[in-house]
DSSP file (Angstrom, degrees, kcal/mol; ACC not computed):
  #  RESIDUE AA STRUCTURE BP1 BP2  ACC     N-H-->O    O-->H-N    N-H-->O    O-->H-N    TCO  KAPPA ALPHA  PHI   PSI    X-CA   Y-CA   Z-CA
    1    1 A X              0   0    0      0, 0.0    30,-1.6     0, 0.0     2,-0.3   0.000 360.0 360.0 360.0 157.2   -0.4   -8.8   -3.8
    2    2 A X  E     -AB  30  53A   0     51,-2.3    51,-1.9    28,-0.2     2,-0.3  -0.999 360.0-175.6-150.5 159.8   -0.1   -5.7   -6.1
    3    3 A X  E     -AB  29  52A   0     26,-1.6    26,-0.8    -2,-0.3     2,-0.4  -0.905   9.6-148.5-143.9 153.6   -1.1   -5.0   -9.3
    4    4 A X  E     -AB  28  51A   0     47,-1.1    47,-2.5    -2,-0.3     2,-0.4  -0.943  24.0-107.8-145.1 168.9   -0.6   -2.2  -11.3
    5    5 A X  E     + B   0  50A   0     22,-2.1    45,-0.2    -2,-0.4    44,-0.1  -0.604  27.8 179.5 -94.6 119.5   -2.2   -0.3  -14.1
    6    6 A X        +     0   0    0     43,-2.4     2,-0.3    -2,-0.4    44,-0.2   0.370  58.3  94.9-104.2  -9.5   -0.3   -0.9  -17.8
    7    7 A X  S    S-     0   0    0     42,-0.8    19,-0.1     2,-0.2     4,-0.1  -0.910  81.2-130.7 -97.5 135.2   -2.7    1.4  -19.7
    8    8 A X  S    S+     0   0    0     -2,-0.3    17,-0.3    18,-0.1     2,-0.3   0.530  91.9  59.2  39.3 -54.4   -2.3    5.1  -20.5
    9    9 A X  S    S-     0   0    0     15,-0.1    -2,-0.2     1,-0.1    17,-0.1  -0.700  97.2 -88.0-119.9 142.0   -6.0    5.8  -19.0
   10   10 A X        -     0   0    0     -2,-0.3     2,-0.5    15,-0.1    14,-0.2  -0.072  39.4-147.9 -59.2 142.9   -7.4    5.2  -15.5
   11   11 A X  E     -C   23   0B   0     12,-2.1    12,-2.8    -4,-0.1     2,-0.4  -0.823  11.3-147.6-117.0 148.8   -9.1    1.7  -14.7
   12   12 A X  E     -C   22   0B   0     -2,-0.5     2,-1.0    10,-0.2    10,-0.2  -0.895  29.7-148.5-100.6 123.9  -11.9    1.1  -12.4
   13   13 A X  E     -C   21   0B   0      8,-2.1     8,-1.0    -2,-0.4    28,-0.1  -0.764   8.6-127.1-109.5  98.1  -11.1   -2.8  -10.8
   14   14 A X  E     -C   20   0B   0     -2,-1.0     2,-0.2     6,-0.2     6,-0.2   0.058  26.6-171.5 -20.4 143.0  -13.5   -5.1   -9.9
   15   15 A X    >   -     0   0    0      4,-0.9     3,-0.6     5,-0.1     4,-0.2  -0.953  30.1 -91.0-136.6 163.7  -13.4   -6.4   -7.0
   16   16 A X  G >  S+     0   0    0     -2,-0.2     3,-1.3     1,-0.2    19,-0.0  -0.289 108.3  25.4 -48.9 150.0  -15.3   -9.3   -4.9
   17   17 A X  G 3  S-     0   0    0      1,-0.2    -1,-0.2    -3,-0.0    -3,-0.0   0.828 131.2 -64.3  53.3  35.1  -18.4   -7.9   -3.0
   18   18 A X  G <  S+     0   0    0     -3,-0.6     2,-0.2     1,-0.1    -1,-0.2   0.843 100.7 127.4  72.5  12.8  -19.3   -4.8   -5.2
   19   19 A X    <   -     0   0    0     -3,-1.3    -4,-0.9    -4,-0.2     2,-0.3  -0.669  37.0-172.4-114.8-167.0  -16.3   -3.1   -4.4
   20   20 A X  E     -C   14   0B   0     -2,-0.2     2,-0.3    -6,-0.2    -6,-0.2  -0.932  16.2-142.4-165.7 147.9  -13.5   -1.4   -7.0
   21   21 A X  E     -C   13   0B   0     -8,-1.0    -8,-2.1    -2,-0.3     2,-0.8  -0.933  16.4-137.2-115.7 143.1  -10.2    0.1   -6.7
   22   22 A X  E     -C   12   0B   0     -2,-0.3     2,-0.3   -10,-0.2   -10,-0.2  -0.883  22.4-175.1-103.0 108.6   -9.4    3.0   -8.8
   23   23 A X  E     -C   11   0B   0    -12,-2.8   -12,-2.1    -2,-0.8     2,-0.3  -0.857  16.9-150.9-107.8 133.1   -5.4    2.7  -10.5
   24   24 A X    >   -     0   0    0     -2,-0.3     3,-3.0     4,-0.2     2,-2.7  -0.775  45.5 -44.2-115.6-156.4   -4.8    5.6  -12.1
   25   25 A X  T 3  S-     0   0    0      1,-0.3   -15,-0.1    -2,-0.3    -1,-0.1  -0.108 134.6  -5.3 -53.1  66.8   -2.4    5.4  -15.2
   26   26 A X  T 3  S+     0   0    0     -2,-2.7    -1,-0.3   -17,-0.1   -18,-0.1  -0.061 112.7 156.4 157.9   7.5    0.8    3.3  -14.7
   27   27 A X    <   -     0   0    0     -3,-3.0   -22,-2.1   -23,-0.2     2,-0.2   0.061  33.6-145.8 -46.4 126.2   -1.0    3.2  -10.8
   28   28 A X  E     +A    4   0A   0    -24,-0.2     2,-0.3    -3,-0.1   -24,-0.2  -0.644  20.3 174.4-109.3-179.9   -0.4    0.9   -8.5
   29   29 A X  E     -A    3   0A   0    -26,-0.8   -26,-1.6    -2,-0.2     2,-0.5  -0.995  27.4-103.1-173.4 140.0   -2.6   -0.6   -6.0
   30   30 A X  E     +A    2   0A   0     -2,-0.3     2,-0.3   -28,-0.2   -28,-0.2  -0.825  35.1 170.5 -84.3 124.9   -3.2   -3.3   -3.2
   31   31 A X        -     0   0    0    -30,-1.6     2,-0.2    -2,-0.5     3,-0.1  -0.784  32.5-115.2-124.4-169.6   -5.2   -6.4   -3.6
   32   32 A X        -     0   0    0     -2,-0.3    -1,-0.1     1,-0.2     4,-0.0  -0.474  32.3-117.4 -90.2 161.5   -6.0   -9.8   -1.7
   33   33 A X  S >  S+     0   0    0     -2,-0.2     3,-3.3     2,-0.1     4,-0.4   0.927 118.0  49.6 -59.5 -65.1   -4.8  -13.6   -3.3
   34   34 A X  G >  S+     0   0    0      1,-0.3     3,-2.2     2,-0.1     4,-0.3   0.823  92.6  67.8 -59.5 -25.1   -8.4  -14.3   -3.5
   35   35 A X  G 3  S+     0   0    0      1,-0.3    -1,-0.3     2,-0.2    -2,-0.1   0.487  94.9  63.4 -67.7   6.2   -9.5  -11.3   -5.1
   36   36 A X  G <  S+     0   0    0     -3,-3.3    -1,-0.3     1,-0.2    -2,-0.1   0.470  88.2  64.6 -85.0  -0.5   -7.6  -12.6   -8.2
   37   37 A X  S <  S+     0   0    0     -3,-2.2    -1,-0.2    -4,-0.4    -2,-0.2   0.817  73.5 112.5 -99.5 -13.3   -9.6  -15.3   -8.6
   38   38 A X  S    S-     0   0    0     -4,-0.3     4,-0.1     1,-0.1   -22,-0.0  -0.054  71.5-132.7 -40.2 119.5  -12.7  -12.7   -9.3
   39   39 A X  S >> S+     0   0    0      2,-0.2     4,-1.7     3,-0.1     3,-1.0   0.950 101.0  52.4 -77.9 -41.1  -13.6  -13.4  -13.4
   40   40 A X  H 3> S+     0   0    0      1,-0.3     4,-2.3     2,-0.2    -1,-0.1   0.954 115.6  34.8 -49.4 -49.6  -13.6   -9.5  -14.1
   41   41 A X  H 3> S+     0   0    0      2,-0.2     4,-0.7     1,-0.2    -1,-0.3   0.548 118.0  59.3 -91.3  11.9  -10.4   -8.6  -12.7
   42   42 A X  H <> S+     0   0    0     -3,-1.0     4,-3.0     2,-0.1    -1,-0.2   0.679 103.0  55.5 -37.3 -63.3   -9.4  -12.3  -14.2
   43   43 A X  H  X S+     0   0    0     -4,-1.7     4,-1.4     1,-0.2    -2,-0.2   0.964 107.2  45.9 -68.8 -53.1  -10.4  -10.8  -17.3
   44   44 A X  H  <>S+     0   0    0     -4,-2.3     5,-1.8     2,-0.2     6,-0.4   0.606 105.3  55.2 -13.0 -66.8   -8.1   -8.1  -17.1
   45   45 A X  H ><5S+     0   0    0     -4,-0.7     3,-2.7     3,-0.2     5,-0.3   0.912 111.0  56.3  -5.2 -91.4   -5.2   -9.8  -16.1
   46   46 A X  H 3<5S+     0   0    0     -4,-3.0    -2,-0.2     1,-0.3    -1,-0.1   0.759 103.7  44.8  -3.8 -68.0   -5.9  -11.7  -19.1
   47   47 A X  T 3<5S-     0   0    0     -4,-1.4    -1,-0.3    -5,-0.2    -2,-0.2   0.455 112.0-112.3-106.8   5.9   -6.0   -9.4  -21.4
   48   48 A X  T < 5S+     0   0    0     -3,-2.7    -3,-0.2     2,-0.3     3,-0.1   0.566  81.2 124.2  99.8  29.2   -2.6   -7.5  -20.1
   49   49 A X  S   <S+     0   0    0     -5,-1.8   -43,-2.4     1,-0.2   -42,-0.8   0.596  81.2  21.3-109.1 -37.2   -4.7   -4.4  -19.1
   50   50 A X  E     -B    5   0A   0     -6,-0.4    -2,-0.3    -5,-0.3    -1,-0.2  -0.979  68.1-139.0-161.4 146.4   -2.8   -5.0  -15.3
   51   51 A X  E     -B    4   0A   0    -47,-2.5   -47,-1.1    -2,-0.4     2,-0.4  -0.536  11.3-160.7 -79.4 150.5    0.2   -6.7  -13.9
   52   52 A X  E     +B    3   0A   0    -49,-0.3     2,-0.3    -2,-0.1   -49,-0.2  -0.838  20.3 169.6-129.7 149.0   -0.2   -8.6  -10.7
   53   53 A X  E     -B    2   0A   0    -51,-1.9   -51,-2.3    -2,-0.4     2,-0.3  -0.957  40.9 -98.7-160.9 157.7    3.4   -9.3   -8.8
   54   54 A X        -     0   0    0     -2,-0.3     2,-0.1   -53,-0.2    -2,-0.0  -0.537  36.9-131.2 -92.4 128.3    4.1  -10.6   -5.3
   55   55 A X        -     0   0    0     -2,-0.3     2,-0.4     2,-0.0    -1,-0.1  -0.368  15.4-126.7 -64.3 153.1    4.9   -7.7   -2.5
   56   56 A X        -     0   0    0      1,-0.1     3,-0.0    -2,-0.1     0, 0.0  -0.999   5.4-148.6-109.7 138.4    7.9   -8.1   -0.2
   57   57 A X  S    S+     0   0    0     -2,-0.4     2,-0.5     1,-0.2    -1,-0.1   0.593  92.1  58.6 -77.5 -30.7    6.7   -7.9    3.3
   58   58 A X        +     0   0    0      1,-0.1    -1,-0.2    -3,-0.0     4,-0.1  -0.893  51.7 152.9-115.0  81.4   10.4   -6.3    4.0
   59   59 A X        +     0   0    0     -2,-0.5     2,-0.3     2,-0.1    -1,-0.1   0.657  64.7  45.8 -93.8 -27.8   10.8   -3.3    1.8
   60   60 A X  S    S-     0   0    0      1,-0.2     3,-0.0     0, 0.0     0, 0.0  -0.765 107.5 -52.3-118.8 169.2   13.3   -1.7    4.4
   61   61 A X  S    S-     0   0    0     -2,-0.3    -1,-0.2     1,-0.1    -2,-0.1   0.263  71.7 -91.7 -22.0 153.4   16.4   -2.6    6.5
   62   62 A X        -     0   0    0      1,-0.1     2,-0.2    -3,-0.1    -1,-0.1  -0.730  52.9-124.2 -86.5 148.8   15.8   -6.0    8.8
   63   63 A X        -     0   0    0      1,-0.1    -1,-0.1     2,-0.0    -2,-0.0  -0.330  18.6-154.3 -93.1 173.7   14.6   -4.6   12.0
   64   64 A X        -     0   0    0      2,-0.4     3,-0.1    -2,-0.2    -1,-0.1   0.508  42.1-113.2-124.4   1.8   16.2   -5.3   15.1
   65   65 A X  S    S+     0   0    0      1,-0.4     2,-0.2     0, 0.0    -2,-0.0   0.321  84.6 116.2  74.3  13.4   13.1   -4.7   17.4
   66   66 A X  S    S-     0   0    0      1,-0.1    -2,-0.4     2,-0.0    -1,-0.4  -0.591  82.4 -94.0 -51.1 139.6   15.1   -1.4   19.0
   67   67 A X        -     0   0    0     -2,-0.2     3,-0.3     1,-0.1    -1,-0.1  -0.475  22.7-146.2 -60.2 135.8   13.3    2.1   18.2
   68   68 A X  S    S+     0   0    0     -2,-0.2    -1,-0.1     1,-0.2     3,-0.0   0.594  84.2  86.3-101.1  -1.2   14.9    3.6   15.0
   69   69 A X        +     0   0    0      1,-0.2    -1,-0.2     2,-0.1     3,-0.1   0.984  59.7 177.9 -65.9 -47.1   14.2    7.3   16.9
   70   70 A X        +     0   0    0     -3,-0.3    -1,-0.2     1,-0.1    -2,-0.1   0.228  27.9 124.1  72.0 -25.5   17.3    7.4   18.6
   71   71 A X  S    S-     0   0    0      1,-0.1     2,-0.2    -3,-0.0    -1,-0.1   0.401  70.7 -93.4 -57.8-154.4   17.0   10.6   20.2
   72   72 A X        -     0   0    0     -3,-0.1     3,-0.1     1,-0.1    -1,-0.1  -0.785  21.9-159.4-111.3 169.6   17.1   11.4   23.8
   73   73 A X        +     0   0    0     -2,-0.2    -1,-0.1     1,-0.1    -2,-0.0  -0.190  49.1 131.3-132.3  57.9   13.8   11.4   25.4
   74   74 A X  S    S-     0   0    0      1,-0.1    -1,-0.1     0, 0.0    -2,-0.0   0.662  70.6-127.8 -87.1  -1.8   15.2   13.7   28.7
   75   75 A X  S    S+     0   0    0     -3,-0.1    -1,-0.1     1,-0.0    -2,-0.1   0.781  70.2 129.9  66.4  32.6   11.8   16.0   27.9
   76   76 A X        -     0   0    0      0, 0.0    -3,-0.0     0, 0.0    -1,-0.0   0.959  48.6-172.5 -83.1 -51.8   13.7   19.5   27.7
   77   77 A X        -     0   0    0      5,-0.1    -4,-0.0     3,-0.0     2,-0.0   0.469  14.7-119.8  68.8 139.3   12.0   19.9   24.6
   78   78 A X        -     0   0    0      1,-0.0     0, 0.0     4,-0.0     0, 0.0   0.085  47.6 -72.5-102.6-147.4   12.5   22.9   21.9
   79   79 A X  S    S+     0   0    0      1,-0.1    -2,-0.0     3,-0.1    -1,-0.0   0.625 129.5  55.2 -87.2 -40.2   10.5   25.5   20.5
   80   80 A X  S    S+     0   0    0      1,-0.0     2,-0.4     2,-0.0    -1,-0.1   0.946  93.1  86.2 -68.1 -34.8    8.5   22.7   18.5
   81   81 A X        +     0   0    0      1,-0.0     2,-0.6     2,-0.0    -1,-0.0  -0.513  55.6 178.4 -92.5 146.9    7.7   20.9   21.3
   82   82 A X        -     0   0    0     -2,-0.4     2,-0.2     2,-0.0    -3,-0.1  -0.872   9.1-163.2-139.9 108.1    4.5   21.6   23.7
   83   83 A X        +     0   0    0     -2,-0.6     2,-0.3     2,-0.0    -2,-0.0  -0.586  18.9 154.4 -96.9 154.9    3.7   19.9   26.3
   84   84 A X        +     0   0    0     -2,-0.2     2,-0.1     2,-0.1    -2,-0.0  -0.947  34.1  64.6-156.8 163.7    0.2   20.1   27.9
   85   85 A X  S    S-     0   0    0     -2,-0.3     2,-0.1     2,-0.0    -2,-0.0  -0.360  91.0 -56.2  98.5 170.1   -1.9   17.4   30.3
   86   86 A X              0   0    0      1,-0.1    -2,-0.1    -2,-0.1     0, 0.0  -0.349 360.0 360.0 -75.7 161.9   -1.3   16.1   33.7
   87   87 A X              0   0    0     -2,-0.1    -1,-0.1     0, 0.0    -2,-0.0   0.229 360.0 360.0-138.8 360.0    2.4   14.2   34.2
């Protein structure tokens, strides 16, 4: 889940277990399902302070399980590349 910061000014977020995420103004930010259920960042929610909206797991093209490098891998190498170590 992700949630994001609707106020002007940076928020501190509760979290389960002592911990907090720091959004800062219009900021977005990852959290857990369960960590919604938390009455401070409940209260938040609540009170329109932060947004919660469902990630899509597939943000880029469907993969095809092929490498997206494409290059050749014939190990001529350029000027960038430096190879070192036993082969």
């Amino acid at each position: 889940m992700e949630i994001r910061n609707l106020t002007p000014r940076p928020l501190k977020v509760p979290l389960p277990a002592g911990k907090r995420l720091f959004l800062s103004p219009k900021g977005k930010g990852q959290v857990a399902q369960k960590d919604l259920e938390h009455p401070p960042l409940k209260a938040l929610i609540d009170s329109g302070d932060v947004e919660v909206f469902e990630t899509g797991r597939n943000k880029g093209p469907a993969s095809d399980g092929k490498s997206g490098s494409g290059g050749s891998q014939d190990g001529g190498g350029g000027a960038g590349m430096r190879h070192t170590g036993d082969r």
